[in-house]
C-alpha positions in Angstrom: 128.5 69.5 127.9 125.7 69.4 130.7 121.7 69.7 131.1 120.4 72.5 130.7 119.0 73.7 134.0 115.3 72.7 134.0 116.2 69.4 132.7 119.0 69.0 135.3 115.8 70.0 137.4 113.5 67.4 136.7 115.7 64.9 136.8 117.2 65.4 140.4 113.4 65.9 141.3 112.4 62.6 139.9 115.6 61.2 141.3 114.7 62.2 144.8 111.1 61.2 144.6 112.3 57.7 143.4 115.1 57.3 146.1 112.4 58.6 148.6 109.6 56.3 147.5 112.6 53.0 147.6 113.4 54.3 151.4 109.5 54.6 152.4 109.0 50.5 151.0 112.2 50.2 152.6 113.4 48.5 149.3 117.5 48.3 149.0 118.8 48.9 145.4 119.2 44.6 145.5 116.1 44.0 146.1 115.0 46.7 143.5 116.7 44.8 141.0 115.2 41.7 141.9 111.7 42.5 141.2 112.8 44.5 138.4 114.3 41.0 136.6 110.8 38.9 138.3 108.8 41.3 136.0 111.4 40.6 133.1 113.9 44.2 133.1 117.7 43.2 133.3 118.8 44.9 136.0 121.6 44.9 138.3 122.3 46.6 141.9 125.2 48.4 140.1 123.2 49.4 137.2 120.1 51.1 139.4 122.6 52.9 141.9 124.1 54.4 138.7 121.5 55.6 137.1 120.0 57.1 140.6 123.4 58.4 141.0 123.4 60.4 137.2 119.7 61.0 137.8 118.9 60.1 134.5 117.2 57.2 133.4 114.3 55.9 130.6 110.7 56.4 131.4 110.0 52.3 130.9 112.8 52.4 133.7 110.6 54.6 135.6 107.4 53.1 135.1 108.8 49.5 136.0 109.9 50.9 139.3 106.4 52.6 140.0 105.1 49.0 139.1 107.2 46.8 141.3 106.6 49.1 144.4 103.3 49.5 143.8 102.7 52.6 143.3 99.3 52.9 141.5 98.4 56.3 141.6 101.1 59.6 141.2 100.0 63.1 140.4 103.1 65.2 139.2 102.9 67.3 142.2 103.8 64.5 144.0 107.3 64.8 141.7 
């Protein structure tokens, strides 16, 4: 069984606003996982694309990516 819509929704949003803030920093998924491990989250190249692929992924996740890219201030609308 799937997500329901509106959470299938939300998470291709956040999916897209993630991919389009890593392409702005111009950060590759290897790099990603670099600072992601530097600030102490095991992660792997393989293990990001997947979760970006799904679209689904924990909001510590989330906020660790915000973190390492810098991203200080978000307002939902931005999502």
């Amino acid at each position: 069984m799937g997500m329901p819509t509106k959470e299938k929704e939300y998470a291709d949003r956040v999916r897209r606003f993630l991919k389009g803030e890593l392409k702005r920093a111009d950060v590759s998924y290897a790099e990603l996982a670099r600072r992601l491990n530097e600030h102490g989250l095991e992660e792997t190249e393989v293990g990001i694309a997947s979760k970006m692929a799904r679209g689904t992924f924990s909001a510590t996740f989330l906020l660790a990516v915000l973190v390492v890219l810098g991203l200080e201030g978000l307002t939902l609308a931005a999502l």
